[in-house]
C-alpha positions as CSV (number, residue, x, y, z in Angstrom):
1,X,-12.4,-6.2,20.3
2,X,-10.5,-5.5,23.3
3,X,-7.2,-5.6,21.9
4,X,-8.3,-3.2,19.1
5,X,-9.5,-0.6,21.9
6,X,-6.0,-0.9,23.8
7,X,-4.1,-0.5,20.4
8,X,-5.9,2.7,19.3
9,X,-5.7,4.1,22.8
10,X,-1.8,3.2,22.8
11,X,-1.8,5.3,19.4
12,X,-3.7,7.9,21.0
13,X,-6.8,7.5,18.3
14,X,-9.9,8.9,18.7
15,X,-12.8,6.6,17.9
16,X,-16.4,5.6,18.7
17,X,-17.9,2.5,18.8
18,X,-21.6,1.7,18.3
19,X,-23.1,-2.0,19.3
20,X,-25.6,-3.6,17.8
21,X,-26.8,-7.0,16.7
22,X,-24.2,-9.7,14.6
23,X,-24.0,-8.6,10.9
24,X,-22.2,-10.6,8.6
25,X,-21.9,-7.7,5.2
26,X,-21.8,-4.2,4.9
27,X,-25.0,-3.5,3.6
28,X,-26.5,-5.0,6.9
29,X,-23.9,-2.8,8.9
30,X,-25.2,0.2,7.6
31,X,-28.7,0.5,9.2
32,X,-27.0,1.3,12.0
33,X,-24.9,4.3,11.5
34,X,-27.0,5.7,8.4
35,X,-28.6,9.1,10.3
36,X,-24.7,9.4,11.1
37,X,-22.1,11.6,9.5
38,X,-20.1,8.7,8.4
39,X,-18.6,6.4,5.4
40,X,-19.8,3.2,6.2
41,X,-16.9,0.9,4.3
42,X,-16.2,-3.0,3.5
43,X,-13.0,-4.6,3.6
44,X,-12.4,-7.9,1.3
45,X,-9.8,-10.5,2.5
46,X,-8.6,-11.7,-0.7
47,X,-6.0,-14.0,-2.6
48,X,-4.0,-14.0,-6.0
49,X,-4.9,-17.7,-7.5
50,X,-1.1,-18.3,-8.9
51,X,1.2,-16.1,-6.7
52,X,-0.9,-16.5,-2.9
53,X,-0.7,-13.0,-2.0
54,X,-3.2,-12.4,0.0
55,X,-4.5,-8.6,-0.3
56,X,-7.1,-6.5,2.2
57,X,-9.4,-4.0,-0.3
58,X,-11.0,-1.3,1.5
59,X,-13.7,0.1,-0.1
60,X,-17.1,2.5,0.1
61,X,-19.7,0.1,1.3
62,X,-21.9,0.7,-2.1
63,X,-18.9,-0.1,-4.4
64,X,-18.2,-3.5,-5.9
65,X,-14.9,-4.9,-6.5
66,X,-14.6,-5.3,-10.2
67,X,-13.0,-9.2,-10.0
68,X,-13.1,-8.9,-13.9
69,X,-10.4,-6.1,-14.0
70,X,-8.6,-7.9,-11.5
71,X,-7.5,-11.0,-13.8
72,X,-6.7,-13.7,-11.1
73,X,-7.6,-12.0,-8.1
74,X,-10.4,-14.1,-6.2
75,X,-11.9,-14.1,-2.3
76,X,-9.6,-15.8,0.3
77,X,-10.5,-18.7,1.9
78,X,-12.3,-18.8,4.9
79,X,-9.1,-21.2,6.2
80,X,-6.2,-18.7,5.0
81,X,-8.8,-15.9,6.6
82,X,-8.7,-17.5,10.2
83,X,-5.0,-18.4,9.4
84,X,-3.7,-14.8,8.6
85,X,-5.8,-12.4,10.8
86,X,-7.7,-15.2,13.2
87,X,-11.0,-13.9,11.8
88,X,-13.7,-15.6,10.1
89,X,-16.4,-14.6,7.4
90,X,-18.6,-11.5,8.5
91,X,-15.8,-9.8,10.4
92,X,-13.5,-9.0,7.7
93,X,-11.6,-5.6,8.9
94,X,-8.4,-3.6,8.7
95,X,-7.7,-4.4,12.6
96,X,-7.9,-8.1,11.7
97,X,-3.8,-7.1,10.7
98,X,-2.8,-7.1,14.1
99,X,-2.9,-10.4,14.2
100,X,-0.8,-11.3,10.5
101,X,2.2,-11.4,12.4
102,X,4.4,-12.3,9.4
103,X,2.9,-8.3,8.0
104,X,2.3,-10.2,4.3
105,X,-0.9,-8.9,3.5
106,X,-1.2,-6.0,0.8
107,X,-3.2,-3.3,1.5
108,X,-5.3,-1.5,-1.1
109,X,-7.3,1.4,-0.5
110,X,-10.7,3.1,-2.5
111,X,-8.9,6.6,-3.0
112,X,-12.4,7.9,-2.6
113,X,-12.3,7.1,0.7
114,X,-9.4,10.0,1.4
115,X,-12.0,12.8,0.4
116,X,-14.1,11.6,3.4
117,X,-13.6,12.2,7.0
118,X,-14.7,9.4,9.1
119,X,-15.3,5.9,8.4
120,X,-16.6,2.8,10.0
121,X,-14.8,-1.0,10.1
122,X,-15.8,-4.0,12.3
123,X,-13.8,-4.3,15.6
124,X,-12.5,-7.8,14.8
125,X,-16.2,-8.3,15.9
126,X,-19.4,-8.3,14.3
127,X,-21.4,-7.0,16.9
128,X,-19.7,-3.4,16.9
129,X,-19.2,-1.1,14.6
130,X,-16.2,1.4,14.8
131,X,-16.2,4.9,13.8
132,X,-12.9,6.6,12.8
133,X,-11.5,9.0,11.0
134,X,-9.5,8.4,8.0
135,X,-6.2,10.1,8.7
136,X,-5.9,7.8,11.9
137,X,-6.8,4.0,9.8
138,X,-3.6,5.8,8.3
139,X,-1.6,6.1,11.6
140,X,-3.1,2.5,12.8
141,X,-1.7,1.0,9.5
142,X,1.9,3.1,9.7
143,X,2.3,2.5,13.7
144,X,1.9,-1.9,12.7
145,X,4.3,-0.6,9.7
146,X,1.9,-1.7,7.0
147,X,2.6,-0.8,4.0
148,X,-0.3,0.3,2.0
149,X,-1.6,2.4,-1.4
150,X,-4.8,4.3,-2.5
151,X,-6.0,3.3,-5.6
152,X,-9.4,3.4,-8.1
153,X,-11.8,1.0,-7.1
């Protein structure tokens, strides 16, 4: 979590972060910020079963991934998660790219998520919560030159 902190302070983000106890999903996250003027959101570490590519999803907490629509789109391995972004199940998040230092993870974003203002991600650690606004996740993903897209979830 630390490195996180010192990378959004180098970028001159704004952000808060709120502790709590260890949560391993979203839905267990959100207890804590729901009196809050926030999106609380869920980010999926997963893998294309012939090509490899591994992919980030950001979504709404409350959304599911439609795997169906996806074709051979499944979840990463807990292995490949700890490999690419040195994190393990339960603390899936967007700052978990600062450590893919070979940058090949795609990043997909719920475009319903740009109509909001601030959301919430994991600090690389399951016992925060960080809140954020969305044009800054943009900075923090352009600043590690990431490239990434909106798209309907």
């Amino acid at each position: 979590m630390e490195e996180v902190k010192e990378v959004l302070d180098k970028m001159n983000i704004t952000y808060e972060i709120i502790s709590h106890e260890a949560v391993r999903t979203a839905k267990e996250a959100k207890k804590f910020i729901e009196k809050m003027d926030v999106i609380p959101t869920k980010t999926m570490f997963m893998q294309d079963k012939i090509s490899k590519i591994f992919y980030l999803f950001v979504l709404h907490a409350d959304k599911k991934l439609n795997l169906k629509v996806l074709n051979t789109i499944q979840f990463g391995k807990e292995e490949d998660l700890k490999e690419k972004m040195n994190l393990t199940f339960g603390t899936v998040s967007i700052f978990g790219l600062l450590n893919n230092k070979e940058h090949d993870i795609k990043v997909y974003i719920d475009n319903s998520l740009k109509k909001t203002d601030k959301i919430t991600f994991h600090p690389n650690d399951n016992t925060r919560t960080i809140l954020i606004l969305v044009k800054d996740i943009i900075k923090f993903l352009e600043d590690l030159n990431y490239d990434y897209e909106f798209i309907y979830m």
